[in-house]
N, C-alpha and C positions, 0 to 999 in steps of 0.2 A: 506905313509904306508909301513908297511914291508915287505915280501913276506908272513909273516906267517899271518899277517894282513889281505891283499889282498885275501886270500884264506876262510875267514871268512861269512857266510851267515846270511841272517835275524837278529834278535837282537844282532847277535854278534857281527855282523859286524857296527849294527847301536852304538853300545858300545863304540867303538876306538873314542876318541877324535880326534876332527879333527885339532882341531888349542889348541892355550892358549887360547882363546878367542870363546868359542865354540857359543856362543849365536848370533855369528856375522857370525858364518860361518856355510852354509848353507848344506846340505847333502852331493850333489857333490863337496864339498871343495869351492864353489865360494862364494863370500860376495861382497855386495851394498855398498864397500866405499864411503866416500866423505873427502874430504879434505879439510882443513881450514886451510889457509892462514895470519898471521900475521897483514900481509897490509889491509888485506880486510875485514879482522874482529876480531881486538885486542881483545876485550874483549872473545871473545869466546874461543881464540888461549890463551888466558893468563889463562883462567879454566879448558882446558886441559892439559897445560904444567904445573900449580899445582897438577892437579888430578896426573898426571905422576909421578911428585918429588914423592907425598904422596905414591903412590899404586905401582908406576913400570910400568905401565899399562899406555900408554897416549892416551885410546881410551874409548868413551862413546859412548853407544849404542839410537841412534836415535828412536823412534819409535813413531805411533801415540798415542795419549796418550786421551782415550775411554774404556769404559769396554763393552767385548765382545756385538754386538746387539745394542748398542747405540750410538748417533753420535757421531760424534768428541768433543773434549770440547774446545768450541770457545770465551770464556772471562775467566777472572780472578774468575766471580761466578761459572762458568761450574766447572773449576776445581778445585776450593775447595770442592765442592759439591762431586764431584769424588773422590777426596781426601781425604774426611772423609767419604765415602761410601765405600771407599776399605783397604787392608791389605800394605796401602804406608806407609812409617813412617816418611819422609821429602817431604815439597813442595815446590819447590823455582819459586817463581814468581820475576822478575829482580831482586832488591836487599833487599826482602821479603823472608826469610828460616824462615817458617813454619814446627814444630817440633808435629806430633799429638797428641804424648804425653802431649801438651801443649796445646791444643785447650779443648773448651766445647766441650761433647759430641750434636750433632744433635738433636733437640726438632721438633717434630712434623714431623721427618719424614716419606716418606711413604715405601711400599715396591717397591722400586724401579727396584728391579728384573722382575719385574711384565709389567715395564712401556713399555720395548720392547722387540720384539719378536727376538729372536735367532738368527743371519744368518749361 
């Protein structure tokens, strides 16, 4: 930050980008890296050093993948379900890209907001 930055309070200061990468870095400037290894898992190392060529950016953000109040989604059903329940627009299960534009719309679903309670 700059000195003129440093001197900033409440929204102003929460304004200032902290990184290029702001979704990764966390208030006090620290982030939860991980890092992936070639050796130890090609294929993973090989979708981020394309994602890089494409964007510049050779970093994708982790997270669990739930809509807020509900569990995790722990099969291939969980997350489609999720999937066509929220505002995602690709789902990639191994070597399955799921575009939702390209899916039926949901039949019979229910109101799923409803199903759990907030935390």
């Amino acid at each position: 930050m700059t000195t003129e930055q440093k001197m900033l309070w409440g929204i102003d200061l929460r304004n200032v980008p902290r990184s290029d990468i702001p979704a990764v870095t966390h208030v006090d400037y620290s982030a939860r890296v991980q890092t992936v290894h070639e050796d130890t898992n090609p294929r993973y190392h090989s979708l981020l050093k394309e994602f890089e060529r494409k964007t510049g950016c050779g970093v994708l953000v982790n997270t669990s993948f739930n809509v807020r109040g509900e569990p995790l989604v722990c099969s291939p059903q969980d997350a489609y379900l999720c999937f066509m329940r929220t505002e995602m627009d690709v789902l990639v299960l191994e070597n399955c890209i799921l575009y939702k534009e390209k899916q039926k719309p949901l039949s019979g679903d229910t109101d799923w907001r409803r199903e759990f309670e907030l935390d």
